[in-house]
LOTORZA-305059 format. One record per atom (N, C-alpha, C): residue in one letter; residue number from 1; z, y, x. Coordinates in nm, 2 decimals. Each point is the difference from the previous one (the first is absolute). Layout:
residues N
   residu   num       up    north     east
        A   NUM        Z        Y        X
...
END
This chain:
residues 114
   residu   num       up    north     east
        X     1     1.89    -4.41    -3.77
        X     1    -0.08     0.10    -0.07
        X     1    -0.04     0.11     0.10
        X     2    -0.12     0.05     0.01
        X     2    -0.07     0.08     0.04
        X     2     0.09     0.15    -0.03
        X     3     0.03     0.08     0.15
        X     3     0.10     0.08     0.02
        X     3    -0.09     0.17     0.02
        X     4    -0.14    -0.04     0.05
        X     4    -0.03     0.09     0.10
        X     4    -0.13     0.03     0.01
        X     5    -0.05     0.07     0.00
        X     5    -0.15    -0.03     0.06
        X     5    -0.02     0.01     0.15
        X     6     0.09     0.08     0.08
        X     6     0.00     0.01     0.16
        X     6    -0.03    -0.12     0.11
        X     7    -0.08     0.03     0.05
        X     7    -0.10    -0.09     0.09
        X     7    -0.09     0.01    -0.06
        X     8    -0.08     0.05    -0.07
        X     8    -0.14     0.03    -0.08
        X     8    -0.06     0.15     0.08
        X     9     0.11     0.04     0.06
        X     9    -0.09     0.13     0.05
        X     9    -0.09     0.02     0.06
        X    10    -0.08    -0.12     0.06
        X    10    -0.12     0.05     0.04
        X    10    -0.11    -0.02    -0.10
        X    11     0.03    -0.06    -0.12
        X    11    -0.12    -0.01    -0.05
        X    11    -0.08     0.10    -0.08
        X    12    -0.10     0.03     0.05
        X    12    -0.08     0.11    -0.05
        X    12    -0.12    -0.01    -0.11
        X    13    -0.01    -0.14    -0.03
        X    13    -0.11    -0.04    -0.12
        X    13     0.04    -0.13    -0.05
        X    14    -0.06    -0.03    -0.12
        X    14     0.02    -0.10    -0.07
        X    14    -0.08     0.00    -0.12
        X    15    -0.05    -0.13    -0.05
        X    15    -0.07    -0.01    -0.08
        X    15     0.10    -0.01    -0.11
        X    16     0.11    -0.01    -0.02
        X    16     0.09    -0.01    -0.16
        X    16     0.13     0.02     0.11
        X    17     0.09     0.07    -0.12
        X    17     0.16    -0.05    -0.01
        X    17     0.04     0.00    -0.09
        X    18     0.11    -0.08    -0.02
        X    18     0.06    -0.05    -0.08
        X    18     0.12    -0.02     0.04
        X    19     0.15     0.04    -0.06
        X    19     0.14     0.02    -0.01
        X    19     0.01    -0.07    -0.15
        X    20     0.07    -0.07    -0.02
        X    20    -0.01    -0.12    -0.12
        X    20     0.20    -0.03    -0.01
        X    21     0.07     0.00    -0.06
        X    21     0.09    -0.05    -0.03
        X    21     0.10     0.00     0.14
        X    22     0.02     0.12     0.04
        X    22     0.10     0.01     0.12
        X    22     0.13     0.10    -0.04
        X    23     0.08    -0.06    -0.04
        X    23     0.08     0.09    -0.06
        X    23     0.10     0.03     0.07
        X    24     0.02     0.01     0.13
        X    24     0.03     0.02     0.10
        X    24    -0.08     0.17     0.08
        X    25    -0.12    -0.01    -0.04
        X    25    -0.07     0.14     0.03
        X    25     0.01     0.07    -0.04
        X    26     0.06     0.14     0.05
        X    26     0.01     0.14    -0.04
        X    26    -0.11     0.07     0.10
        X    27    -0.09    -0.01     0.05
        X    27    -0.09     0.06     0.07
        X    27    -0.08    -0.05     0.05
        X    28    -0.14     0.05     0.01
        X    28    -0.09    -0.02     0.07
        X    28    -0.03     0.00     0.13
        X    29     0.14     0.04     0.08
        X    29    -0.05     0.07     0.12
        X    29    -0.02    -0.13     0.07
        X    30    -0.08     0.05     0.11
        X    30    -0.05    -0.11     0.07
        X    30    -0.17     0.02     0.05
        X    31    -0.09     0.02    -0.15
        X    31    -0.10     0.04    -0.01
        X    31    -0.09     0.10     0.02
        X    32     0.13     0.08     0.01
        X    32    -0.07     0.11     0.04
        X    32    -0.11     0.04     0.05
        X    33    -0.10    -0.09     0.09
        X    33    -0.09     0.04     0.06
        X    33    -0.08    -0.06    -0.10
        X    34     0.00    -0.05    -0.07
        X    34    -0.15    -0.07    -0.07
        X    34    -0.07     0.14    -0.11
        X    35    -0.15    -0.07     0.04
        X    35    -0.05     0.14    -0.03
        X    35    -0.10    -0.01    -0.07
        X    36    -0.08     0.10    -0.04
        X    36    -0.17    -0.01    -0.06
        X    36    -0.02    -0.11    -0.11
        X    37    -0.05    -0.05    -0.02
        X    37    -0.03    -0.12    -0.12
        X    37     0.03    -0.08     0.01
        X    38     0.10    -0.05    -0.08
        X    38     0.03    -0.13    -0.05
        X    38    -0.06    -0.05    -0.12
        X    39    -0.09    -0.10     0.03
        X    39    -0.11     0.00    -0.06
        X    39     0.00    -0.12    -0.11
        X    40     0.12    -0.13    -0.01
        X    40     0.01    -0.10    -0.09
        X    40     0.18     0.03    -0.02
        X    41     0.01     0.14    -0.02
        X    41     0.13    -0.02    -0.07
        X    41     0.12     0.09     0.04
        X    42     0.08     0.05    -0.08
        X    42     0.16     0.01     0.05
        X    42     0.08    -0.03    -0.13
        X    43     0.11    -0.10     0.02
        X    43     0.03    -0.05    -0.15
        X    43     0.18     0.04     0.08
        X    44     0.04     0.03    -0.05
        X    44     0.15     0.07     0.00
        X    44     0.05    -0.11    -0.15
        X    45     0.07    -0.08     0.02
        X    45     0.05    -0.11    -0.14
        X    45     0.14    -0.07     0.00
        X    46     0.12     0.03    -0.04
        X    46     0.07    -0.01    -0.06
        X    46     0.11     0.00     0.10
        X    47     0.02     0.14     0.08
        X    47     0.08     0.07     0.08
        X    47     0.07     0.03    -0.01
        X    48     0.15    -0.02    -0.08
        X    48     0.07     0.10    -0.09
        X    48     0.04     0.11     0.08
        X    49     0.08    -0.07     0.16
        X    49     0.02     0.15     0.10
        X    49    -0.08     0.07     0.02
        X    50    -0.13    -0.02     0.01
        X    50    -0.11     0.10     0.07
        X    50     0.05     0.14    -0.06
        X    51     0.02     0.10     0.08
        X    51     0.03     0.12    -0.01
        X    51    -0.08     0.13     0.05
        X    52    -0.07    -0.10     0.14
        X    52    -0.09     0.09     0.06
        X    52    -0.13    -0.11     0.03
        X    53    -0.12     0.16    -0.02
        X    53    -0.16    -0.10     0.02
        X    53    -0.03     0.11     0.11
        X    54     0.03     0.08     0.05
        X    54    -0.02     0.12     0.05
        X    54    -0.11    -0.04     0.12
        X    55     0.03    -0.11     0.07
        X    55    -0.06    -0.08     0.06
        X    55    -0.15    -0.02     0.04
        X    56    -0.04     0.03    -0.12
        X    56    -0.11     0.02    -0.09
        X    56    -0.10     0.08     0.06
        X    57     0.08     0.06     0.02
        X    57    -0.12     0.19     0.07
        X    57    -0.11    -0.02     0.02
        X    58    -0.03    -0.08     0.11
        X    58    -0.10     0.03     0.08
        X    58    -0.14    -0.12    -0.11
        X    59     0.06    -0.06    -0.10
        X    59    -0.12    -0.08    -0.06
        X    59    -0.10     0.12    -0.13
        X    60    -0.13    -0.01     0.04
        X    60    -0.10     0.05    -0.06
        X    60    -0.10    -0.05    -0.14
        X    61     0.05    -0.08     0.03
        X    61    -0.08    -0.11    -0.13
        X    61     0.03    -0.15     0.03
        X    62    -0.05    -0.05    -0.12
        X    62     0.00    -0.17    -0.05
        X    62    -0.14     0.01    -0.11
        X    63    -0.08    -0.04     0.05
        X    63    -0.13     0.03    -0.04
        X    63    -0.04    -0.13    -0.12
        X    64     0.03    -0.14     0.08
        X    64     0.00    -0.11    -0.09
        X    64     0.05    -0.03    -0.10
        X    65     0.15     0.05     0.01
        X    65     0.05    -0.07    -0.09
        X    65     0.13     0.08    -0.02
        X    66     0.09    -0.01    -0.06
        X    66     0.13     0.05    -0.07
        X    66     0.09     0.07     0.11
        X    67     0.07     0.10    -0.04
        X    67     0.11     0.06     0.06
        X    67     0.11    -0.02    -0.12
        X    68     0.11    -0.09     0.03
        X    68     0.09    -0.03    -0.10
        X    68     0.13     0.07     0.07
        X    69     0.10     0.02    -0.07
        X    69     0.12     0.00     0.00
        X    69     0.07    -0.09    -0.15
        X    70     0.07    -0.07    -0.02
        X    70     0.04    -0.09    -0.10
        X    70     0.15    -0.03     0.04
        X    71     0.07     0.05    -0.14
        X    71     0.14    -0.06     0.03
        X    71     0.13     0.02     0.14
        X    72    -0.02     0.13     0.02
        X    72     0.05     0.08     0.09
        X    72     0.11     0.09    -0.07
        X    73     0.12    -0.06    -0.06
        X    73     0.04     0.08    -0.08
        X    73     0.08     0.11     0.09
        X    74     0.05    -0.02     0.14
        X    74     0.03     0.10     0.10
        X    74    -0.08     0.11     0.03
        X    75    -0.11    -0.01    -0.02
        X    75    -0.08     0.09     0.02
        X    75    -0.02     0.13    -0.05
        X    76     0.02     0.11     0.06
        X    76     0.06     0.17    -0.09
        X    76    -0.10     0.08     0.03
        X    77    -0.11    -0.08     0.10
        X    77    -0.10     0.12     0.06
        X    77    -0.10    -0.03     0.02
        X    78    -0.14     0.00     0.00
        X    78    -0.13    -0.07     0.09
        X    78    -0.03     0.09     0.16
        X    79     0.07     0.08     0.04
        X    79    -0.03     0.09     0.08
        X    79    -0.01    -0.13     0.16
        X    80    -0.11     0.05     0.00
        X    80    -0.10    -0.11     0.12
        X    80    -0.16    -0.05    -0.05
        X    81    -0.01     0.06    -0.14
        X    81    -0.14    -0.08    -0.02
        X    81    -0.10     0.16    -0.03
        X    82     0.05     0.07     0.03
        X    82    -0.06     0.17    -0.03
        X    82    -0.14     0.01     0.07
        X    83    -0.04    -0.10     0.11
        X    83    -0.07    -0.02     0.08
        X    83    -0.15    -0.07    -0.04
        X    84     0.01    -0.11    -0.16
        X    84    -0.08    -0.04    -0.01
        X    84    -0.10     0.08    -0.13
        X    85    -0.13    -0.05     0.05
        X    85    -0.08     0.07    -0.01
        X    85    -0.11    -0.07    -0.08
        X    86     0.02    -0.12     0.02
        X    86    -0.12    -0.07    -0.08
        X    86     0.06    -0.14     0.01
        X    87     0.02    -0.05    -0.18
        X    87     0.07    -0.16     0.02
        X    87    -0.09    -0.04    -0.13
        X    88     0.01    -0.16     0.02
        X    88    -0.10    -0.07    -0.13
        X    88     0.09    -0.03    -0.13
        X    89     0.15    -0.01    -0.01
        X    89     0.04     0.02    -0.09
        X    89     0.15     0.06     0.01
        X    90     0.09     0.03    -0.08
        X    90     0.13     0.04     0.00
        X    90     0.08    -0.04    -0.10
        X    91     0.03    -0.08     0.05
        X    91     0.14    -0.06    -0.09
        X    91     0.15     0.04     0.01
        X    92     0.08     0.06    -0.06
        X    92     0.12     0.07     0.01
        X    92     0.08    -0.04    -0.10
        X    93     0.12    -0.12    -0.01
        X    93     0.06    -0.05    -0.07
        X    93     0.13    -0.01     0.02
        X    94     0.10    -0.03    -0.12
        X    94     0.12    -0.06    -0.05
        X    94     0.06     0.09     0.13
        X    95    -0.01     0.17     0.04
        X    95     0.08     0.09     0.08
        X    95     0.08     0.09    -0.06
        X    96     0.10    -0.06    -0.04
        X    96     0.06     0.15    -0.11
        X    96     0.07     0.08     0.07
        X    97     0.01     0.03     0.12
        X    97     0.03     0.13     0.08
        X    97    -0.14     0.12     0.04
        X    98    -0.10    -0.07    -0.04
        X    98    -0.12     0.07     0.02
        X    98    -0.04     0.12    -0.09
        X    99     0.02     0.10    -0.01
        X    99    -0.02     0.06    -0.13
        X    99    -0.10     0.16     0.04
        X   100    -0.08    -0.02     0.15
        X   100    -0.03     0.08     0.01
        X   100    -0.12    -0.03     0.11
        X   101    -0.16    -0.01    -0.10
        X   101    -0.11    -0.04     0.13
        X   101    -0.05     0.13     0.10
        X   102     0.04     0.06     0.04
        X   102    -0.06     0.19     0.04
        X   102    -0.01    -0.08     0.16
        X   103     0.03    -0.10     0.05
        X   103     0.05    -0.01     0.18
        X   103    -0.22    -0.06     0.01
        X   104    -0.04    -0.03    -0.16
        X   104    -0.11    -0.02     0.06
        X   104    -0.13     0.02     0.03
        X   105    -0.08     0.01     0.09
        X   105    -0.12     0.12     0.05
        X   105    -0.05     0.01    -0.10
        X   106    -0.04     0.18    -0.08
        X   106    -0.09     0.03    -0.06
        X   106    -0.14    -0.07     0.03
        X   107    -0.02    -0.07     0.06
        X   107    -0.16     0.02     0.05
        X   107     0.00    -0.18    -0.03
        X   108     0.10    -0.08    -0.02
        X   108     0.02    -0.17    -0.03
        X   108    -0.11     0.00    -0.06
        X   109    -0.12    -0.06     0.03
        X   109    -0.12    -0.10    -0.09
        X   109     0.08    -0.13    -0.02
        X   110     0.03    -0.09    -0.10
        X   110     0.03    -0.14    -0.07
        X   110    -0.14    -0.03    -0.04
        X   111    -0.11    -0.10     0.03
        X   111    -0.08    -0.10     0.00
        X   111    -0.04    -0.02    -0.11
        X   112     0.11    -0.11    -0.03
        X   112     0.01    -0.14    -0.11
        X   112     0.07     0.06    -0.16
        X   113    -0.03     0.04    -0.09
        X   113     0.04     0.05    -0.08
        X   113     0.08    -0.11    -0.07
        X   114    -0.03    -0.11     0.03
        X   114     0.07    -0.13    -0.12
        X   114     0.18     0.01     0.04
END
């Protein structure tokens, strides 16, 4: 099972990511440098350790398509997505440590109303 994201650190763009069923992950780090639009996706799905997305910072949008987090029940914080600014949809589910959206930019346009 997937431990880590390290050796990812040079990547600076991507058309999607996806973290899917690694329950082994408590962090993002690794990513750090990916940046600006992600433009078919970020799906965060059925992570129970994920603890930290902080990772996150430096992305500005997902213009295409979904910014998910799903089934992260470790998850206590979004602090790393403060940064985005324009996404096509937002899905935020099954997080019951979440009880507080303020980490996200006043100025977020969401797209896709459906």
């Amino acid at each position: 099972s997937l431990t880590s994201l390290s050796g990812l650190d040079s990547l600076h763009s991507a058309l999607n990511f996806y973290v899917w069923v690694c329950s082994s992950i408590t962090s993002l780090n690794g990513i750090n440098q990916l940046r600006g639009d992600i433009p078919y996706g970020i799906s965060l799905w059925a992570n129970p350790n994920l603890t930290d997305v902080s990772a996150l910072q430096n992305i500005t949008a997902v213009t295409n398509a979904k910014f998910e987090i799903n089934d992260c029940s470790s998850l206590s914080n979004l602090n790393g997505i403060q940064n985005l600014n324009n996404i096509s949809a937002l899905w935020l589910t099954n997080l019951p440590l979440i009880t507080n959206l303020s980490v996200f930019n006043t100025a977020l346009n969401i797209t896709n109303s459906n």
